[in-house]
N, C-alpha and C positions, 0 to 999 in steps of 0.2 A: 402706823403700825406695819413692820414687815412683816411680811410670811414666810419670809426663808428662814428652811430648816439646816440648818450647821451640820453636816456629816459627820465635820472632823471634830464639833465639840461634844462627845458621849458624855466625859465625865466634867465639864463646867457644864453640861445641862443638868445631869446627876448632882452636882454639886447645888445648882438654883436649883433646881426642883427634886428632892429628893425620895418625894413621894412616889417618882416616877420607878425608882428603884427596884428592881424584884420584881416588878410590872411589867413594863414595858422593855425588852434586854437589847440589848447593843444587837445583834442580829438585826430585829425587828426595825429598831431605831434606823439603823443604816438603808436598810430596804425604801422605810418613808422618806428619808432622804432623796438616795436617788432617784425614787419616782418621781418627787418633786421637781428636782433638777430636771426629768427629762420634760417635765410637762409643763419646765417656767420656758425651756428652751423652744419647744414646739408651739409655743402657744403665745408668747410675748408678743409678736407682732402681728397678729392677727386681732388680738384684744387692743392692741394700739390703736387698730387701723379701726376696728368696728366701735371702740370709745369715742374715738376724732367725730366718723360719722352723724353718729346718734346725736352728739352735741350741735354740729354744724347743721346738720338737715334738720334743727328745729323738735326734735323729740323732747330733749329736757326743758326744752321751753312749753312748750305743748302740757307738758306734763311734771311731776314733783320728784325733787328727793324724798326717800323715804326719811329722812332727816328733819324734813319742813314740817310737815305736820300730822305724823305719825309716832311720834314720840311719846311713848307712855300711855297708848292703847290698851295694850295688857296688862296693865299694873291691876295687881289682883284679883288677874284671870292666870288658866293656866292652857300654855297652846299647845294643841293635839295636831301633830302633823303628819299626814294619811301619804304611804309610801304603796308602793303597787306591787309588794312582794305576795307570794302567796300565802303566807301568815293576816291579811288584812282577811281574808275569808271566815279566819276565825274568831276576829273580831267586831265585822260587819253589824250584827244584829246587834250589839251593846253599843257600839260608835252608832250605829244608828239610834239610840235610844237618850242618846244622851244629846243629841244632835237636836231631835224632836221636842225634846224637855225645853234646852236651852238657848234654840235658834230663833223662837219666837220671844223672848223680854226685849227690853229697851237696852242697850249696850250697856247700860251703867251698871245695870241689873244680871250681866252676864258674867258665869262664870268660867267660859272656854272661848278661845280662839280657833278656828278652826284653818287651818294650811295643809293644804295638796299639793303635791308633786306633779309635774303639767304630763306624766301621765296618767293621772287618775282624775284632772280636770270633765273631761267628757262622760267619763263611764259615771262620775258622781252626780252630774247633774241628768244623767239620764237615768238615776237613782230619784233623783228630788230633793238632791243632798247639793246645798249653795255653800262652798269653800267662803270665807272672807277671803282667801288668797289664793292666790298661784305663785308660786317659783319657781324663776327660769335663770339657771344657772350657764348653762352649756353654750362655746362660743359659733357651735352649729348651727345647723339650722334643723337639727334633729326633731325638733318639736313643732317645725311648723303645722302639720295636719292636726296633730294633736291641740293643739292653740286656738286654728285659727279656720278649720275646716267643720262646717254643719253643727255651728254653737247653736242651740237654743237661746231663746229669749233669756231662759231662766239664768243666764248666765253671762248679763248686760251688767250687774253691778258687783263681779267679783274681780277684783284689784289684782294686776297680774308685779311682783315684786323683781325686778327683772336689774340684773348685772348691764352697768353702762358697755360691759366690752360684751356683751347676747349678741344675736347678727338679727342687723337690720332689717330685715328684710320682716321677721318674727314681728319685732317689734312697731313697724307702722303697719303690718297688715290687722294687728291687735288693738291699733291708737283709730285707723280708719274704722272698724267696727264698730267704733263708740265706745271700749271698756277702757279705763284707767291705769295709769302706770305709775309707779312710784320705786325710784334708783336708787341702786346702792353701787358702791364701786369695794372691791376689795384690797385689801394689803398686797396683793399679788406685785411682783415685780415690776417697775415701769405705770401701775398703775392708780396711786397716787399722784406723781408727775405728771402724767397726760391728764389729770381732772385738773388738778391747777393752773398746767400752760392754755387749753382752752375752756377755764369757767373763772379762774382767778379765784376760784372759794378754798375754803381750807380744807383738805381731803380727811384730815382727819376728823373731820365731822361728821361725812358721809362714811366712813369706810368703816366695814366690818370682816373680822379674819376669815381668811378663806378657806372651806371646808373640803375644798373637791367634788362634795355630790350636793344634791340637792337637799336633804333630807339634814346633814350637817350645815349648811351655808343656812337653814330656815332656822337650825338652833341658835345663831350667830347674829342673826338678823334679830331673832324675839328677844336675846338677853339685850344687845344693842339698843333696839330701838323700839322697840314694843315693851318693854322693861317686862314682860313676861318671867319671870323666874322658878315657872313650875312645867318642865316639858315633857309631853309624854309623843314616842314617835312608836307608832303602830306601820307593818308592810315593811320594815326597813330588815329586810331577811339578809341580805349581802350573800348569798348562796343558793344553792342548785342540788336538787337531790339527786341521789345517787342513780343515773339508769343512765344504759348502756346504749340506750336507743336517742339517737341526735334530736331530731322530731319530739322525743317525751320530753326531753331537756329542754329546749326552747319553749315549749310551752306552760313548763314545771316554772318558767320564772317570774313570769307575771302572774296575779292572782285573778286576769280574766285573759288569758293564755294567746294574749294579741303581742306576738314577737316582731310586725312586721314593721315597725319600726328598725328597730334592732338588723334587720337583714337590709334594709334598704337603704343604712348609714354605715354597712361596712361595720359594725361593732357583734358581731356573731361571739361573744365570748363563749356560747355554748358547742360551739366547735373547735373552741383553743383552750379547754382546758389542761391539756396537755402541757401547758407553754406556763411558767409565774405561779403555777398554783402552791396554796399553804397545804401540802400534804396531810392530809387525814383530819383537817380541822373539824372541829364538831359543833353542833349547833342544840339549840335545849328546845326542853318539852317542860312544860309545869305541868302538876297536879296539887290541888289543894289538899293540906294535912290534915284539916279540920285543929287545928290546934292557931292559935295567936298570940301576934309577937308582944313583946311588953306594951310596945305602944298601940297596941288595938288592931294592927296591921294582921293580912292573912301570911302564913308560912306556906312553904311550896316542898312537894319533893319535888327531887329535878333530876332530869332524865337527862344523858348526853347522846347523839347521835351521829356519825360521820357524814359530814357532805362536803360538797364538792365547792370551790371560791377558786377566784381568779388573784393575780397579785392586784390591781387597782380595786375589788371588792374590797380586797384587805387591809387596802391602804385606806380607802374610806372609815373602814369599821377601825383603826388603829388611830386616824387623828382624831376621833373624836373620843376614844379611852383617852389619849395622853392629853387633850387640852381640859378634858373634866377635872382629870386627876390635876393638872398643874395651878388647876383656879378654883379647886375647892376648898381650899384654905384663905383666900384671901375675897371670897365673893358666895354670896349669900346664893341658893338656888339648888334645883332639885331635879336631877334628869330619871325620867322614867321609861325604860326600856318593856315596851309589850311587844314585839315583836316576835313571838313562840314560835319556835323551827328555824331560828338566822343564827349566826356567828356572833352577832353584837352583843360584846362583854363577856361571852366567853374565852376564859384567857389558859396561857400552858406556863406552866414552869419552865423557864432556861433551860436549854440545854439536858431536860428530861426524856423520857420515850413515851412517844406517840400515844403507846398501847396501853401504858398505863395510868388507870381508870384515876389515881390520884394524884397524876399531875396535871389534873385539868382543874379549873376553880371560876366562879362568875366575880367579876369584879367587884361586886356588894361588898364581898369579905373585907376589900382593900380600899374602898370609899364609900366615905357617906354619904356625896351627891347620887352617887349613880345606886337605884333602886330597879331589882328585875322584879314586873310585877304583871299582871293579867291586865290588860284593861279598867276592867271592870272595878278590880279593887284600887288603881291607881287613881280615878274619876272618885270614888268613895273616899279614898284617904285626902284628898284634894280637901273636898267639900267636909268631909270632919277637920280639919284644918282652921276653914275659913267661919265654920261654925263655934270653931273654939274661940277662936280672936271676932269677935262679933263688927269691926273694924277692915278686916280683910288680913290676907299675909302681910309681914311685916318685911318689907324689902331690904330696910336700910340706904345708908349714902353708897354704899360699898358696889350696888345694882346696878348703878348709876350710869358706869363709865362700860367697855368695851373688855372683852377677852383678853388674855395672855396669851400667845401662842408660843411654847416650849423652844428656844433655838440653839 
């Protein structure tokens, strides 16, 4: 599976996927394009050289594809995957709640998966919150302290799910520690090719579409190979509230206001907002209506409010609108957006203004995979779900196989 996105094909994309139509506008489309392009050209040989490595120095032998024997984990679980925006704060005590309930059965008997973003690896287990996973997308080494710097015991048997082209260096300091790893490689450019010239296996058995951030690459990974078909991604804010103070900014982005990452890799986007930003994008607020939807679901009123994103925030939050929309027609699954106060799914009208208040709309309206909903009720609707079909959800063959990514 490629992941190159066609700049020049708008309307035979529009044409295959017409869903995307009215959605997604040619502006927006062009933008994810050439970000892509800039980030297949910066990045290709670096993920060549850190792919080569990790194979040749005994990592993949040491340790598994996520292909081998992780396949079909979640089937008839639904995976909750904890981002570190600051919307996780307002989720915390019900993710906690359900974590408790459900972290103690036998797997069989489980109803959630639970995946972190490796910044939220240490602050959760110093909660007493054990991820089944970690994902480590980035060809940096941005994550190393956060991985691999004063882990608790408690945090020997969580599975770190880690890109063959990650840097090396992350990944044996994480293999030496004792904890487990389990590879994926993605459609990215060149990388298919470099798994076959040195493993000789079929890459499209490993490989899953690549998402850009972590939070997407973990959706990719659960439909893939965890056959998971019910995702809810909580923290996944993609934005910065509005203050004019640099210092409030950087701390407003994380939900436990540890930026020093972020400054110590040279990724300060809280200082270049100036630079790519979607002018006056706006992010939601729920309130419950006390009224319910036909299907027993809670209704929301919904609040918009202006904040602040960067062009890669936005490209994040744009591939994963347009690959929902293009595979909701031909694949069974359900994505559930709790992230209160981010951009994710909030969408505008073509070529409308800014300012007004009705050209704005949540993706809901225009797809039926993608659900904006609180936590709370999205873990509830799950479980009246699995309560209905006394069986579990019904996946179908259609699960089965890997994503479409729109080109």
């Amino acid at each position: 599976m490629s992941d190159k996105i066609d700049k020049d094909g708008i309307d035979r994309m529009y044409e295959s996927h017409p869903e995307l139509k009215g959605v997604i506008s040619k502006r927006e489309w062009n933008f994810l394009a050439l970000n892509n392009d800039k980030t297949l050209d910066f990045f290709r040989g670096i993920w060549r050289s850190h792919h080569k490595k990790n194979v040749k120095r005994g990592m993949l032998k040491k340790h598994k594809m996520l292909a081998d024997d992780c396949v079909g984990m979640g089937k008839n679980k639904a995976t909750i995957c904890i981002g570190a925006g600051p919307s996780l704060n307002q989720n915390k005590k019900v993710l906690r709640q359900i974590y408790d309930f459900d972290s103690t059965k036998p797997w069989e008997e489980r109803n959630f998966v639970f995946v972190a973003c490796n910044h939220m690896f240490k602050p959760l287990l110093k909660e007493g919150f054990i991820p089944d996973f970690v994902v480590l997308v980035d060809a940096g080494d941005i994550a190393l302290e956060q991985l691999t710097d004063n882990i608790p015991p408690s945090g020997q048997n969580v599975t770190l799910l880690a890109g063959l082209q990650c840097h090396p260096k992350i990944l044996k300091r994480w293999s030496n520690q004792g904890r487990s790893i389990r590879f994926y490689i993605t459609g990215s450019d060149g990388q298919p090719e470099t798994y076959k010239e040195v493993t000789g296996d079929d890459p499209d058995r490993v490989s899953a579409a690549q998402g850009g951030n972590v939070m997407n690459m973990a959706w990719s990974l659960s439909m893939k190979f965890l056959r998971s078909t019910v995702f809810m991604v909580v923290g996944s804010d993609l934005s910065y509230p509005i203050k004019d103070d640099l210092e409030e900014r950087r701390e407003s982005y994380y939900c436990d206001k540890d930026y020093s990452s972020n400054i110590k890799n040279r990724r300060d986007e809280a200082s270049n907002l100036h630079e790519g930003v979607m002018q006056g994008w706006r992010g939601f607020k729920l309130k419950k209506s006390g009224i319910l939807s036909p299907d027993a679901s809670v209704r929301y009123n919904v609040e918009l409010e202006r904040v602040l994103t960067t062009g890669n925030l936005w490209v994040y939050k744009t591939w994963i609108e347009s690959v929902v929309l293009a595979n909701a027609n031909r694949l069974t699954f359900h994505y559930y957006n709790c992230s209160e106060g981010g951009i994710l799914g909030v969408m505008h009208k073509d070529g409308e203004d800014y300012e007004d208040p009705d050209s704005w709309f949540l993706l809901d309206s225009e797809c039926k995979r993608w659900k904006t909903r609180m936590l709370e009720d999205a873990a509830e609707d799950f479980i009246r779900a699995k309560r209905a079909i006394k069986w579990g959800i019904q996946t179908g063959a259609r699960t089965a196989t890997g994503l479409v990514q729109p080109s």
